[in-house]
C-alpha positions in Angstrom: 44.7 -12.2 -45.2 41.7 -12.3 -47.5 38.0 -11.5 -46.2 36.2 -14.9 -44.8 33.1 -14.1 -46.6 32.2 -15.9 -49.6 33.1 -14.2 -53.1 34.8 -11.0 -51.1 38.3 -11.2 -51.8 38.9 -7.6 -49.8 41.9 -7.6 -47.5 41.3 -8.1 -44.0 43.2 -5.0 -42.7 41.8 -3.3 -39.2 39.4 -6.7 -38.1 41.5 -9.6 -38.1 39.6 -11.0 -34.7 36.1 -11.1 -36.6 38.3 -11.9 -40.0 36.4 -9.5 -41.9 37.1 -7.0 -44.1 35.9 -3.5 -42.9 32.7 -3.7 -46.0 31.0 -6.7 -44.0 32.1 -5.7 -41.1 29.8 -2.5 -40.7 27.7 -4.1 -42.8 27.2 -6.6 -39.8 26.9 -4.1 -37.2 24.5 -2.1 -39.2 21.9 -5.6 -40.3 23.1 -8.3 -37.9 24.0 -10.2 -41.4 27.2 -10.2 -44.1 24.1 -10.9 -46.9 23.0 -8.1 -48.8 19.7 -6.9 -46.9 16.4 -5.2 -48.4 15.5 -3.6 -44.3 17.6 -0.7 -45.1 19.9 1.2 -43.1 19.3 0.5 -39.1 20.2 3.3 -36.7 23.0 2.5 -34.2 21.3 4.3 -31.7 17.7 4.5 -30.8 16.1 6.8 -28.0 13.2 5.1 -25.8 10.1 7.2 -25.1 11.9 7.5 -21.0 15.4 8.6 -22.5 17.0 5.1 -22.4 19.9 4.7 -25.0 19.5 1.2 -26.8 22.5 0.5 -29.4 22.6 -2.1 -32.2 24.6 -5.0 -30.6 23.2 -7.9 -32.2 26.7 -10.0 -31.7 26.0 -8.9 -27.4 25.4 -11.5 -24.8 22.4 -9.3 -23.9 21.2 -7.6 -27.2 17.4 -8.7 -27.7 16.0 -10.2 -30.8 16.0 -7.1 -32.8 19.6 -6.8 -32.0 19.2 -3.8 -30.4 21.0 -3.2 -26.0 20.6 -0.8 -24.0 23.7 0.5 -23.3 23.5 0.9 -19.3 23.4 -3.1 -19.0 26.4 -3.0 -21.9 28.5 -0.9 -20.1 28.6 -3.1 -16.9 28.4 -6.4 -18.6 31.9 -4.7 -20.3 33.1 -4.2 -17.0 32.0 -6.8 -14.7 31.1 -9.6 -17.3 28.8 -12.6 -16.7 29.4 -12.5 -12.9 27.7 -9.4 -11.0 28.4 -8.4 -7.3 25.8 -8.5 -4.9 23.1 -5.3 -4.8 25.3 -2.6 -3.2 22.0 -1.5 -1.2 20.8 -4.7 0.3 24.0 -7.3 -0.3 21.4 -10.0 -2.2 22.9 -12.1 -4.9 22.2 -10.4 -8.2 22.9 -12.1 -12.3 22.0 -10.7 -15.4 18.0 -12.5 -15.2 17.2 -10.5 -11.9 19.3 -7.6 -11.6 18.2 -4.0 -12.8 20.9 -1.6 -13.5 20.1 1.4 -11.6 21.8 5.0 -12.6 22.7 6.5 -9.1 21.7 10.1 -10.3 18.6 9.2 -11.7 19.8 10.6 -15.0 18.9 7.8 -17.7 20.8 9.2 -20.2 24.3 9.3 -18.1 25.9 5.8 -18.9 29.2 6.3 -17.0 30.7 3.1 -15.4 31.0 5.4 -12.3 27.1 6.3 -12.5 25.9 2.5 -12.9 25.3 -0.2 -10.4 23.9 -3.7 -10.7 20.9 -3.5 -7.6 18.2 -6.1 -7.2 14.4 -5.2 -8.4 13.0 -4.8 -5.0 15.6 -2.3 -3.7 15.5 -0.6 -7.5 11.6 0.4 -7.0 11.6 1.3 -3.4 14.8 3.6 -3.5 13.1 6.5 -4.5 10.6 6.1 -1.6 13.3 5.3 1.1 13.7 9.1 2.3 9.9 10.0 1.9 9.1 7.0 4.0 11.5 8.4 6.7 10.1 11.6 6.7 6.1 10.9 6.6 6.0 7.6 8.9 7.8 8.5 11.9 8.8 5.2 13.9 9.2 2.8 10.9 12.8 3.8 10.5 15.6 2.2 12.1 19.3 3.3 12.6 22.2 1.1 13.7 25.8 1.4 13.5 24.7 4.6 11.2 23.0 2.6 8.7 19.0 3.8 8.3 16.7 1.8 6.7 12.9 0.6 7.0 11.4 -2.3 8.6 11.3 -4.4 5.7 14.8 -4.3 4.7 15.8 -4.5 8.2 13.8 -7.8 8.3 15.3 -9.1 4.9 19.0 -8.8 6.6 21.1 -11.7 7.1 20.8 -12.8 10.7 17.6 -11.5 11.5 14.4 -13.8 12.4 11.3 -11.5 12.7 9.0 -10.2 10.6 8.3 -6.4 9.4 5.3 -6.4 10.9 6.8 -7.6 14.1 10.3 -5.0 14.3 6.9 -2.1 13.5 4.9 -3.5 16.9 8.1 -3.5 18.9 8.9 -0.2 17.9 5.5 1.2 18.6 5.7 -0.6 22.0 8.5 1.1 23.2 11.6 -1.1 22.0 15.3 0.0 21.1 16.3 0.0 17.4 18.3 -3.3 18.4 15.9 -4.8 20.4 14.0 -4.3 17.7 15.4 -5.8 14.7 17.7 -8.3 16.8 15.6 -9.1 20.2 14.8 -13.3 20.2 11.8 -14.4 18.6 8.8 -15.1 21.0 5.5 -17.2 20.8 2.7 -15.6 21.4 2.4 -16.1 25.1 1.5 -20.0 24.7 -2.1 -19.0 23.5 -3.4 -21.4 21.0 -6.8 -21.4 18.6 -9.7 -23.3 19.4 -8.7 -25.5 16.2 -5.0 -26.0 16.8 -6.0 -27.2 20.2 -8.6 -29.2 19.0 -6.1 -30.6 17.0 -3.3 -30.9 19.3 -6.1 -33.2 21.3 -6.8 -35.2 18.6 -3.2 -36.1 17.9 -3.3 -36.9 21.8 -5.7 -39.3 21.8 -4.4 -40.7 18.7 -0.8 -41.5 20.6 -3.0 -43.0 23.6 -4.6 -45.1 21.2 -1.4 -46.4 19.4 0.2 -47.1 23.1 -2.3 -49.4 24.4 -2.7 -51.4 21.4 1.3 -52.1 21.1 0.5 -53.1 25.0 -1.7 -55.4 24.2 0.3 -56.9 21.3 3.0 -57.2 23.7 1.1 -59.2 26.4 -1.0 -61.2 24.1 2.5 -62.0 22.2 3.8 -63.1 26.0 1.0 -64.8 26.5 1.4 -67.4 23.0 4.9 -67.6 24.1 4.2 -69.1 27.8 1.6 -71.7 26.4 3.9 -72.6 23.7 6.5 -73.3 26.1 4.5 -75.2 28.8 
């Protein structure tokens, strides 16, 4: 099997799959291109200023326009492909345009399968807070069935209907963690503005309006009818 490049009559020997010989095919991975290049040699691997490892991928679903990816996200998209699980902190849907791949021992440079999960970019920024905020804020933690977390990811769960700010103010009144997170939503005691009643009036007297003029459609229509007749 010859080489399916142009002019290169080198046997194809170790890369049948890309059907190249094994001249372009590191010539490839090193310039993204079988053509002779003047850029020079690229590095494989490139260092980022925070210890991120990027590698010349430029045949990678995910490899930028340089041809460079950084080899966290290539490692899971090897092992879980185009369709992520759901953030393992918070359950959220997750794909490659939102996710962040978050290294569980905040070392950057160790790109283990077993160190990397695919998390959501709110729980990615806040979980390096999560134990400081239980510490410092007394009462904005909440525990149930062993599970800890703050008012604001209590509030983004499935199945619950209140606010942060509300799970906080029942808290600080006094409430269980349950009643907290899962007690039924309430109005506020029936009390309304000056301008939503205002309004509320208004759309009254609008429906009063509309009521006696379809009465009076109805009896003048009645009354056409009975001189028609007679």
């Amino acid at each position: 099997m010859k080489c399916s490049v142009d002019g290169c009559n080198n046997e194809v020997l170790a890369y049948r799959t890309q059907g190249v010989c094994q001249k372009h095919y590191f010539r490839f991975r090193r310039y993204g291109t079988y053509d002779l290049t003047k850029k020079g040699k690229i590095k494989y691997r490139l260092t980022t200023p925070d210890g991120y490892q990027r590698l010349y991928e430029p045949t990678h679903p995910l490899s930028t326009k340089g041809g460079y990816v950084y080899e966290h996200r290539m490692v899971v998209y090897d092992k879980y492909g185009v369709d992520l699980p759901d953030c393992e902190l918070c359950g959220n849907k997750t794909d490659w345009n939102t996710c962040v791949i978050d290294h569980k021992d905040d070392d950057v440079t160790n790109n283990f399968p077993d160190n990397l999960r695919p998390v959501c970019n709110w729980c990615n920024t806040s979980r390096g807070i999560h134990k400081e905020a239980y510490v410092y804020y007394p009462g904005t933690s909440i525990t149930l069935d062993g599970k800890t977390m703050t008012a604001s990811e209590w509030a983004r769960q499935p199945g619950v209907v209140v606010s942060r700010v509300t799970i906080i103010a029942r808290k600080r009144s006094g409430a269980s963690d349950y009643d907290a997170v899962y007690g039924k939503k309430k109005t506020h005691n029936g009390s309304m503005t000056k301008d939503s009643k205002r309004k509320r009036e208004k759309a009254k007297s609008a429906s009063q309006v509309r009521q006696l003029a379809e009465e009076a459609i109805d009896y003048y229509t009645k009354e056409l009818r009975e001189k028609e007749s007679a």
